[in-house]
N, C-alpha and C positions, 0 to 999 in steps of 0.2 A: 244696841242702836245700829252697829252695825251689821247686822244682817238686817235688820230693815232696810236700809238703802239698799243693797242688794236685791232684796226682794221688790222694791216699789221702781227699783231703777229699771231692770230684767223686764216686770211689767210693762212699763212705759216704750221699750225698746222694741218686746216682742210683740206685743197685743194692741199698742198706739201707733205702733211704726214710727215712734219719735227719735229723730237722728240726733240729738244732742241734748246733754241738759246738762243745765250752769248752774253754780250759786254764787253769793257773795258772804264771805265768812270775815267776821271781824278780827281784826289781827289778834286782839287777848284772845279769842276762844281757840285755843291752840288742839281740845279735845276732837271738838267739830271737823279741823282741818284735818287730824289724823285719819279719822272714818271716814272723808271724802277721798284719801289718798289710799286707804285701803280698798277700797270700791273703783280704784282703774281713774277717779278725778286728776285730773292734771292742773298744775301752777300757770293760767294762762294770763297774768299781768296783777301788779299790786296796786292799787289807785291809794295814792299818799294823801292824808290830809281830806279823803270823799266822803265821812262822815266824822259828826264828835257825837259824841254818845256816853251819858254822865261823864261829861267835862274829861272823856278818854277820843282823840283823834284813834 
């Protein structure tokens, strides 16, 4: 998986001239955050309590 972000990100950068691209990762999926973090993603704010999802904030 992580080289696909890599490769879809690369894309969107060189080829869409896209200046930024964000996601929002739920706090349990701790896997997801790891490959955003490998891919150059940075921690840019935690929103507490912004979703519950199967009765997990």
């Amino acid at each position: 998986m992580t080289k696909a972000v890599e490769k879809i990100c690369n894309l969107a950068f060189e080829k869409l001239k896209i200046e930024r691209i964000t996601d929002i990762v739920f706090s349990p999926d701790i896997a997801s955050e790891k490959i955003l973090l490998k891919n150059g993603f940075s921690l840019d704010g935690v929103m507490k309590n912004g979703v519950i999802k199967r009765n997990i904030i």
